[in-house]
N, C-alpha and C positions, 0 to 999 in steps of 0.2 A: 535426509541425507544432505550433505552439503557438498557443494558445486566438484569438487574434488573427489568427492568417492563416486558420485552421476559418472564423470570424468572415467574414471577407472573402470568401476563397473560395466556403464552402459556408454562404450564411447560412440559409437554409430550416434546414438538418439543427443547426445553432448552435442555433438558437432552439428547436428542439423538443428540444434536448437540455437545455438550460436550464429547458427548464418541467416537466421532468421527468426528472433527472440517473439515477434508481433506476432508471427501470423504461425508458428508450430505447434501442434497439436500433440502433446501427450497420448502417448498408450490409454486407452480409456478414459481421455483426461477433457482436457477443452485449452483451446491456446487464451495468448490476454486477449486477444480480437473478441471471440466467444467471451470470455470477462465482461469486456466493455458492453457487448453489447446483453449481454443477463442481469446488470446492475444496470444499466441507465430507467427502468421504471422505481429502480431506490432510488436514483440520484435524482430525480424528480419530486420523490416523496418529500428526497431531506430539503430542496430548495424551498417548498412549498411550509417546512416546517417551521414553525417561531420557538418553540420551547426546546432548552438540548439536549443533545442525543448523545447518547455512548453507542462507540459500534467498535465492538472486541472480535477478532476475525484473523482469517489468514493474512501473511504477509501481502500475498499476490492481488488479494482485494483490499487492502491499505493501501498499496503502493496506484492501484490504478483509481482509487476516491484522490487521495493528495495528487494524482496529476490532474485530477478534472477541474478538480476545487481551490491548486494553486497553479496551473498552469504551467504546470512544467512539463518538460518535454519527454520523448520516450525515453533516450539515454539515462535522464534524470529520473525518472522512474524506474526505469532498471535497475539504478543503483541502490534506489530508497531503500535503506533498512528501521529496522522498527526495533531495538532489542529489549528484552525483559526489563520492567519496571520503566518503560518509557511512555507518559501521554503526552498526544499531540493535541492540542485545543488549535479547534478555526473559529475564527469570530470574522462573519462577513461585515466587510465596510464598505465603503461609497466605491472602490477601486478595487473591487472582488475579495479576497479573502484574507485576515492576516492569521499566520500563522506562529506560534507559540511552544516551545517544546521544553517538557516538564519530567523530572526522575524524581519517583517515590522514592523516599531516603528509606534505607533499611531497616525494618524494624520502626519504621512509624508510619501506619495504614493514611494517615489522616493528612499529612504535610506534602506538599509538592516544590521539588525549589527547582527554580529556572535553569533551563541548560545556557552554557554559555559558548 
């Protein structure tokens, strides 16, 4: 569902997610708190790892690896999107992580050209 039909549909659960995006807990669900803290024994694995990793997943655990790994803030996270046919490459350096963002051109599996 995107933020607008939540919005309409479910506005009670909208607005309490809104006033507080970190710590709100979904119907059956888990807030990003619960997130951060069920991936930090991954975020550990991947620090410890040398050889790379592809990690293809939901938005809401993209968006809270890219704040761990480039330090951005919650706002900046919030906003992070990821859309279809888009890889992010991190390549850690001396000054933590740079990062890299790359669109499969359509119809060729094998080529990646840089976003600008």
């Amino acid at each position: 569902m995107t933020p607008a039909q939540i919005k309409e549909s479910m506005p009670e659960e909208f607005q309490d997610f809104m006033a507080n995006p970190f710590t709100y807990r979904v119907p059956n669900g888990e807030s990003y708190s619960d997130l951060v803290k069920r991936l930090d024994p991954f975020v550990l694995h991947m620090e410890r790892t040398t050889e790379p990793m592809l990690i293809v997943s939901h938005m809401s655990v993209l968006q809270v690896l890219m704040g761990y790994f480039c330090d951005k803030t919650w706002n900046e996270i919030a906003k992070a999107r990821f859309p279809p046919g888009v890889v992010v490459q991190l390549t850690p350096s001396h000054y933590g992580w740079k990062e890299e963002v790359f669109r499969l051109e359509e119809g060729d599996a094998t080529g990646l050209t840089p976003l600008k």
